[in-house]
N, C-alpha and C positions, 0 to 999 in steps of 0.2 A: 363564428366560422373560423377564426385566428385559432382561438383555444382548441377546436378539432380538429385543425391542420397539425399543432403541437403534439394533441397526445396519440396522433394517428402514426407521427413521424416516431415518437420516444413506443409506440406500441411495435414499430417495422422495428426498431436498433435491437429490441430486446428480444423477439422472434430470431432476430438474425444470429443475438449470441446462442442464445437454445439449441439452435439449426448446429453452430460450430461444435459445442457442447458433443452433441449427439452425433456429430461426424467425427471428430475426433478422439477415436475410444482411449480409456484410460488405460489401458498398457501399453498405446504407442507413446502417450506424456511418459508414462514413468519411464520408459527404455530413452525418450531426448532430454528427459532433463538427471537422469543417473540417479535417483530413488524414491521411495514409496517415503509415504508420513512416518511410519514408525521408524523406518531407516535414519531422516532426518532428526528427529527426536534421540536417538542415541549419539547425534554426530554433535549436537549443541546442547550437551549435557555436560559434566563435568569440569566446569568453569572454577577455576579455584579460589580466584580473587579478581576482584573487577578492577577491569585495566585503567590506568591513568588517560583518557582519551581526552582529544578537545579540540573535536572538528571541524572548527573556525581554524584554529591552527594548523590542522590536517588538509584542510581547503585552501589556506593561504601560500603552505609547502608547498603545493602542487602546483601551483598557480607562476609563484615564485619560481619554481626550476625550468618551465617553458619560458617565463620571459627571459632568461636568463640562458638560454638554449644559442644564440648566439656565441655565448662564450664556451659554455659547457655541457654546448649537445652530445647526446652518444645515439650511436645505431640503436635501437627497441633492442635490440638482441644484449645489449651489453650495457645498457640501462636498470640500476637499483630500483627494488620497491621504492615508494616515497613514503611511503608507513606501512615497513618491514612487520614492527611490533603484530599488526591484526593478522598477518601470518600464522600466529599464536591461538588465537582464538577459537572454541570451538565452530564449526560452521557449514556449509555444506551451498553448492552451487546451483541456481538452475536457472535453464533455458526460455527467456522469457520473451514472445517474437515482441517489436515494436511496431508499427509505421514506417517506414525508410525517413531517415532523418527525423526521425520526428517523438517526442516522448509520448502517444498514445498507445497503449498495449492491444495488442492484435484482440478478436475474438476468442481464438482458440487456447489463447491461456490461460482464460479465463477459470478452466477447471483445474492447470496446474496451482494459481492462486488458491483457490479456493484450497487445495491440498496444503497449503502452505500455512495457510490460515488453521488447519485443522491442528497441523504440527504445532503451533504455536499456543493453539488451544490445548494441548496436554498435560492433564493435570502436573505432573512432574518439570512442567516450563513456565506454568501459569505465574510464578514469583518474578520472572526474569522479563528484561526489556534486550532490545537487537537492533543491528546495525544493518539497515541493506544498504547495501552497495553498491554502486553502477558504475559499469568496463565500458568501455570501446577497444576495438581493432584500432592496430595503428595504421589507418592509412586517412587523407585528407590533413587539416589543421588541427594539431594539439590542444588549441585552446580553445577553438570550438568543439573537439569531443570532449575537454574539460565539460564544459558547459553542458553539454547532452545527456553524457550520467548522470551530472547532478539532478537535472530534469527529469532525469529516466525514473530513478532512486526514489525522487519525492511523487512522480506520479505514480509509485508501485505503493509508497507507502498512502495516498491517496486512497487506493483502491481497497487495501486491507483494513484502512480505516472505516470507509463509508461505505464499502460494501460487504465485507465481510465482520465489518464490526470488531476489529482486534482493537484494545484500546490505543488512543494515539500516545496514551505514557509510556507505551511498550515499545515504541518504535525511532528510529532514528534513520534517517538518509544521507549520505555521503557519495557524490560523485568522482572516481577518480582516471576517469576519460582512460588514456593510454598509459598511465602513470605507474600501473602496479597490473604487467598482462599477467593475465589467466595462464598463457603458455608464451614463454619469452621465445622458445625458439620457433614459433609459430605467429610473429608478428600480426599480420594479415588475418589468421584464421578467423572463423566465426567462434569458435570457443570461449575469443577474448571478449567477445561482445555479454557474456552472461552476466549476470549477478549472482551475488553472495549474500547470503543472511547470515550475520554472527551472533554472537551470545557476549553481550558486553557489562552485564551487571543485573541489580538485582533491581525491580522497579517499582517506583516510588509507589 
């Protein structure tokens, strides 16, 4: 009776993604999250030389400047990248809803993923491995929206993993809470909240 309580509940989650699916047509994603798969695929092309990255250390910077915000806080508006360098990188943004506080990804993006995933699958990217990225808005505590990205980042790369099957060699997550906004002079806005997918080398 347990086991058809189980697969009665995991049969309602997946009717309900389908339902989102089919409610949210594919050109209102492409017009919130700013482009189509082949769009993307020419924005994380042309990588020249894979970056020196090392995001233990890029997590530790980050980490290190809020605790340190007593001495050398600034306003979000007049606050540096913390790793300016991925500025650099081919890449491109999208609108991914969550949970409120929370790193579960909503239903309905479920189909921008899956685009994402497609992109990722082109042949001409098939060599290369990527960084996603996860933002927050500056408003609430720093080091727990640190902490939310990173959350955010690994449950997106979760998702591409086990559900859409990209390999996990191909992928890397990195949270950088408030630390690098999407739009500085828009502290607050939703925009900072999105992620980025970069192009950071070639994969093993």
């Amino acid at each position: 009776m347990r086991s058809g309580s189980k697969n009665a509940r995991g049969i309602g989650l997946l009717a309900a993604v389908l339902i989102a699916f089919a409610a949210f047509p594919a050109s209102a994603q492409t017009a919130q999250s700013g482009g189509t798969a082949d769009e993307w695929v020419g924005k994380l092309g042309g990588l020249d030389a894979a970056p020196d990255l090392d995001l233990a250390a890029l997590k530790q910077q980050a980490m290190d400047r809020i605790r340190a915000k007593a001495k050398t806080d600034a306003a979000p508006l007049k606050r540096p990248p913390v790793a300016p360098d991925l500025l650099k990188l081919p890449q491109f943004t999208a609108d991914i809803q969550f949970d409120e506080d929370a790193a579960v990804v909503r239903p309905e993006s479920y189909r921008l993923l899956g685009r994402i995933a497609d992109t990722l699958y082109h042949p001409s990217l098939l060599a290369y491995k990527f960084l996603i990225v996860g933002h927050t808005v500056s408003t609430g505590k720093r080091e727990y929206n640190l902490t939310l990205s990173q959350r955010r980042a690994d449950a997106l790369r979760d998702v591409l993993v086990t559900t859409f099957k990209v390999s996990p060699k191909r992928l890397v997550a990195l949270g950088l809470g408030e630390e690098q906004l999407l739009d500085g002079n828009r502290p607050a806005a939703p925009v900072n909240a999105q992620i980025q997918i970069m192009t950071v080398g070639k994969a093993p």
